[in-house]
N, C-alpha and C positions, 0 to 999 in steps of 0.2 A: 147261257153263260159260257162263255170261253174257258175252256180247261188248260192250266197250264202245268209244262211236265218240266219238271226239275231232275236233277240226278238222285236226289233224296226227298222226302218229303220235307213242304216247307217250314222252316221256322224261322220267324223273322224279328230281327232286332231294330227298333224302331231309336235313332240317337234325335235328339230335340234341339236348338243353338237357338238363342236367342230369348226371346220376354215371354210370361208368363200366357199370353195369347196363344201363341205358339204350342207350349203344353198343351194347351186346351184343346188344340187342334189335332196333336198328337194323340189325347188319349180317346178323341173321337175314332182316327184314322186304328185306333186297335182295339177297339168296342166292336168294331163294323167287321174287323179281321177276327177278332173271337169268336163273335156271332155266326161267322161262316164256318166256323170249326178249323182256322188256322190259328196255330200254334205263335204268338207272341210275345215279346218283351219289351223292356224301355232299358236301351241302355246298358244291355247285359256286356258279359265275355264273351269276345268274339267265336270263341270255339265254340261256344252252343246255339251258331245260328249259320243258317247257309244264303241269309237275305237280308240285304240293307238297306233301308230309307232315312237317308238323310234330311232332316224336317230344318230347313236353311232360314236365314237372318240375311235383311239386307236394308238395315237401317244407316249404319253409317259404317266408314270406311276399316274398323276395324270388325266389327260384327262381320262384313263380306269375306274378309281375310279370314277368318276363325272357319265361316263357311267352308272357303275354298280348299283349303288347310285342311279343315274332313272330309271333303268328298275325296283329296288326293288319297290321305291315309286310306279308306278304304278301298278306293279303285287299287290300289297299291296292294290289298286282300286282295282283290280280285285277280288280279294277273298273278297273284302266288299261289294262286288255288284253296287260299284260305274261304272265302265264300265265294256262291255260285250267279249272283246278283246283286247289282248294284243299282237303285234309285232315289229320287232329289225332287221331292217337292218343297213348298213352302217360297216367304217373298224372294231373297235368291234367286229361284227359281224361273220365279213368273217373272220378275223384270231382265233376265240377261239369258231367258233360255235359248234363244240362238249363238249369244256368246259363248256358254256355254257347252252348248252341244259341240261347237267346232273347238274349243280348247280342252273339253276333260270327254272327247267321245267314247271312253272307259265305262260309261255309266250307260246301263241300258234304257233310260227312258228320265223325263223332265216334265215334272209335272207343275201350274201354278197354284197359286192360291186355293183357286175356285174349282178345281179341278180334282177331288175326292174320286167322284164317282170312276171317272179313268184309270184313276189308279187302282183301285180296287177291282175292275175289271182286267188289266194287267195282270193281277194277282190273283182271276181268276176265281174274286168274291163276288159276290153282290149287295149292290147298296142297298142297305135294308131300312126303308123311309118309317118302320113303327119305330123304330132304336133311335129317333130326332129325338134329344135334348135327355136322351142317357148315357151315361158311360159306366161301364162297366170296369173299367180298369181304371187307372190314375196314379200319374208319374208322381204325386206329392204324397207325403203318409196321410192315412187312410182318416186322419183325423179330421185333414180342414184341405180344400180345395178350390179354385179359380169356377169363377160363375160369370161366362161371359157375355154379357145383357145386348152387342150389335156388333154388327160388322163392320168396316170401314169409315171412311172419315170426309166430310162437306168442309172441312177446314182448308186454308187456303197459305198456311204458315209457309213462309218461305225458304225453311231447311231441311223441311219433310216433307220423302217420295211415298210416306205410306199410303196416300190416296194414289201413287201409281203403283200401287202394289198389294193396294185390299179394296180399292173402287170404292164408292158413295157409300155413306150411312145408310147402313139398314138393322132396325131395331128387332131385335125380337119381342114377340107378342107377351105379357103380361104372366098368361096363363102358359104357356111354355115355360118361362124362368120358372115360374111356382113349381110348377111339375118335375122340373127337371131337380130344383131344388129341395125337393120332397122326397125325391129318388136318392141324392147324395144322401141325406140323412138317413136315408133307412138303410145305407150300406155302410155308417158310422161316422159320417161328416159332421163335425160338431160347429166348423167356422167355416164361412164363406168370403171370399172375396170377389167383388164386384168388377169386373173389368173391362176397359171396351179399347174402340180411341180414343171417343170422348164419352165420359158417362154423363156429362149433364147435356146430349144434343137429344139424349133419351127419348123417343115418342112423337117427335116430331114429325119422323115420318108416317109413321100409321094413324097415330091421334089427333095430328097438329097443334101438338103443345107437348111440354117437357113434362115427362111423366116419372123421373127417377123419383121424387117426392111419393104417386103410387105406389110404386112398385116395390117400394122400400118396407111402408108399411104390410103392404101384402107379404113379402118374404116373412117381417119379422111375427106374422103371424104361424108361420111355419112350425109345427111343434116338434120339441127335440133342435130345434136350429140357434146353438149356443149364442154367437155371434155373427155378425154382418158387417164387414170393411170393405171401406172405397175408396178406387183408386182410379187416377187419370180424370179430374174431373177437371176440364177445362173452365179457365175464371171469367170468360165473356160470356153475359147473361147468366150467369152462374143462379140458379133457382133456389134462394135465401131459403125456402118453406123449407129445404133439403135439412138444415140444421134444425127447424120443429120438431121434424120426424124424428132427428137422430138423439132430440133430449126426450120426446115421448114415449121410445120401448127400450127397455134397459137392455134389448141385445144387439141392438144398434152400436157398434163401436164410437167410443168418442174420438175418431180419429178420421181424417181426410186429407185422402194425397189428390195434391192440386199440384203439378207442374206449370210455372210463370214463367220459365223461364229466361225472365228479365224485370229490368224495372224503369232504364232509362228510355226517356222518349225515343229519342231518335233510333232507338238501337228497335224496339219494340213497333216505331211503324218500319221502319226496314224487314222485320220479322213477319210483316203482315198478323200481327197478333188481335187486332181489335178494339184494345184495351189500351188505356192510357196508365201512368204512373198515380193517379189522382184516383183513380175508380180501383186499382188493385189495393190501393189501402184502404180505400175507404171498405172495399169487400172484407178487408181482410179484420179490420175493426170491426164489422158488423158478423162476422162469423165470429170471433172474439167475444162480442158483447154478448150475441144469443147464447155460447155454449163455454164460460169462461174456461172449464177443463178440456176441451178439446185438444189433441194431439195434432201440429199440421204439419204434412210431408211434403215438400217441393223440391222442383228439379230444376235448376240454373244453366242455361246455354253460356258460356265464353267464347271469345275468337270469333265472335261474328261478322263478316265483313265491315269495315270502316269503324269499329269497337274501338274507341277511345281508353286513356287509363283513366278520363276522369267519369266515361259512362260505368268502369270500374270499381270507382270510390265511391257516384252514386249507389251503387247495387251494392259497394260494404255496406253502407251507413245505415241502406234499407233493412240489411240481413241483421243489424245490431237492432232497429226498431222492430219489427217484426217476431224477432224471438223464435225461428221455427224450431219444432222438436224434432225435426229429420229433414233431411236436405243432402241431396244428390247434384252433382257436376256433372255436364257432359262439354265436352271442347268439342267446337263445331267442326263438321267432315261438310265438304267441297262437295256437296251430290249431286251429279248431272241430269238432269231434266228440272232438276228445282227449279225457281223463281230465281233465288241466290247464286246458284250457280250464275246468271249472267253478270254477278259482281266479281268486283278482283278476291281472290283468296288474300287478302294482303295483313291479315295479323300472325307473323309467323310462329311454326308451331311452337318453339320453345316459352314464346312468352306468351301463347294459349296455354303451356301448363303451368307457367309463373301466375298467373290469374288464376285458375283454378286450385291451386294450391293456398294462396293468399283469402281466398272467399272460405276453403275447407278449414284453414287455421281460426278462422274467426267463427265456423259453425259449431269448430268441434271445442273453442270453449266457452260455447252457449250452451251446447249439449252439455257438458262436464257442471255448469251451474245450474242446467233443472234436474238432471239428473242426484245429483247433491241434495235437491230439497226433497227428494223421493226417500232420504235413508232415515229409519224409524219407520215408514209408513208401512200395512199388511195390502197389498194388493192380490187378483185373483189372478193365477199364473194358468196359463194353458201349455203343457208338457209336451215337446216335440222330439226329444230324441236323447241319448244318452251319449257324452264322449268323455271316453277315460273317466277321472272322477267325479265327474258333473252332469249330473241331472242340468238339462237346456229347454226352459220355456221364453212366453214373452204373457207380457201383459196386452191389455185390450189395444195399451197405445202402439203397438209394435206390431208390423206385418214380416211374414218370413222372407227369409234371403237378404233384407234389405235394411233392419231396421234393428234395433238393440235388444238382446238378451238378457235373459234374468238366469243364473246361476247359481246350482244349489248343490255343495258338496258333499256327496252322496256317502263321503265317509263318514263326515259328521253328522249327516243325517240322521236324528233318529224316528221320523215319518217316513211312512212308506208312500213314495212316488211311483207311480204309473203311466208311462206316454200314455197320450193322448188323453188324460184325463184335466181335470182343474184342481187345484191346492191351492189356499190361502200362503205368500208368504209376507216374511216382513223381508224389508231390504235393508242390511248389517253394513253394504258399502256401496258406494259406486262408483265407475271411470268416466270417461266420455262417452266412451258406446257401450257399457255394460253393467248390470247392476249382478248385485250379489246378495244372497237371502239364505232364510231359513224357512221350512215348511213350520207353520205353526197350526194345531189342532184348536 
């Protein structure tokens, strides 16, 4: 192993930009730094670290900017003598590291994706292959954390470089998630989140068939493993038995985020999606039928090239049939080497947020009417954190950072709440994105 000498001994703040994958990779990249006996953090005060790794985003054109935008700020430590190194891994990284290197060469080294082991040789650790699929540390609270089932993506969408920036699907093995997943639990993980690119290409590669239906049940075997939520399940070939499973073990979340990002024809084969307007409902009624309480989370592309306003009106009408209970917007980014990219950019940006605003007013009062049918009822709150006078959990249908809280005022409270545990509330009110309760014994 390469010894490397610092002016002080190292302690390294590891900052994360970007999706929940990304975490995951982070808190891999400082399990492996633990394990060598270097001193690390997520995200700490810069005064208590003399080492930076920036873990970069390079999805679309403002995730890059947010990037680039951190590495200045710290190369900008760096040249103040505030810390003694500077590095940059993650997608960022791996797709523009020659750009990179010759515009921010403040930064001592660039690492990609695939590329742990370097870095960690850099730093004078070594990769330690028995520590595969533990972590020891973790940037989320210590209750519930990203479980990420494969690497990269076989999809062929034509406004996403993630396949040039995490390469072909590769599943991991059955008994590795278990394990790994067995290991969060016994360091107090009560909820998991399933994540990948795609969670339903699951198994394909090693099994030759879709195994998230397995491997679902096998987690939910997991003892101590409260809950199990999924996310990014793409809707071509979508594996219906997926919804069996999820009415068979009650710690199955009743909830699935499936990103469609569209709905009108033309717009959806321009996207390379797979998937017609006629087969997304019909999935979407047969997920419906199997599990009528199910929670569904989707995410909406606008601004696509050649996106008409009446492929706009289509995708209202859908989003009123449909009913989803969470739903996210992205306004399309121009990203070079896509498929897309060789179309004109020609929906300009203003009226890419005039659509996206117009789809978000019609979601957010579909949310505000099921939310409303929610008050009077006692659901099971899972407790994440405290701000000012509110006790903050979420029920089974709500994943964190992205989806709706339940809130309990901790003055009037007279049950005693404890993060990260679960409490029966009822819900006394609700908005559009937020409900409001009382802990009931």
């Amino acid at each position: 192993m390469k010894t490397k000498r610092y002016a002080s001994k190292p302690n390294i703040n590891v900052v994360t930009l970007g999706c929940s994958k990304n975490l995951v990779d982070s808190e891999v990249l400082m399990s492996q730094l633990k394990a060598n006996g270097i001193e690390v953090t997520h995200e700490a005060a810069q005064k208590d670290t003399n080492i930076v790794i920036v873990n970069t985003c390079g999805f679309i054109e403002n995730a890059k900017q947010e990037s680039i935008d951190t590495i200045l700020h710290y190369a900008g430590a760096k040249a103040s003598g505030k810390i003694e190194k500077l590095y940059v891994t993650g997608c960022l990284s791996h797709r523009y590291k020659t750009e990179l290197e010759e515009g921010i060469p403040e930064v001592d080294a660039y690492f990609g994706t695939l590329e742990l082991p370097f870095l960690l040789e850099e730093l004078g650790a070594n990769y330690k292959h028995d520590l595969i699929g533990e972590r020891s540390l973790l940037t989320t609270p210590p209750h519930y954390a990203y479980l990420k089932i494969s690497e990269g993506c076989n999809r062929t969408c034509a406004f996403c470089a993630i396949p040039l920036m995490r390469g072909k699907h590769v599943s991991k093995p059955i008994e590795t998630l278990v394990a790994e997943a067995k290991h969060l639990v016994k360091n107090g993980v009560k909820e998991i989140m399933l994540i990948a690119q795609e969670l339903t290409y699951y198994g394909l590669d090693i099994y030759k068939k879709r195994e998230l239906a397995t491997l679902l049940r096998q987690l939910a075997q997991v003892e101590g493993l409260a809950w199990i939520r999924m996310h990014y399940a793409y809707p071509y070939k979508f594996p219906i038995e997926v919804i069996d499973v999820v009415n068979e073990y009650p710690n199955i979340c009743n909830y699935l985020d499936m990103p469609l990002q569209h709905i009108s024809d033309p717009v959806l084969k321009n996207m390379h999606r797979l998937i017609t307007k006629q087969e997304t409902i019909e999935l979407i009624d047969a997920i419906r039928t199997k599990a009528p309480g199910i929670a569904l989370r989707t995410t909406m592309l606008v601004g696509f090239p050649n996106e008409t306003d009446e492929d706009i009106e289509e995708l209202a009408n859908f989003l009123r049939y449909a009913r989803f209970e969470r739903m996210g917007i992205f306004e399309y980014s121009h990203e070079e080497s896509t498929t897309a990219h060789q179309l004109e950019d020609n929906v300009p940006p203003d009226v890419k947020a005039e659509r996206a605003a117009y789809l978000m007013d019609i979601q957010q009062e579909i949310s505000g009417e099921l939310n409303q049918q929610k008050v009077g009822n006692v659901f099971n709150v899972l407790f994440d954190r405290k701000e000012g006078d509110y006790f903050i959990g979420r029920t089974e249908f709500d994943s964190p950072e992205v989806d709706n809280e339940v809130l309990v005022d901790a003055r009037k409270n007279k049950n005693f709440v404890r993060i990260g545990d679960f409490a029966p509330v009822r819900i006394t009110n609700a908005t559009e994105f937020d409900l409001y309760g009382e802990v009931v014994r």
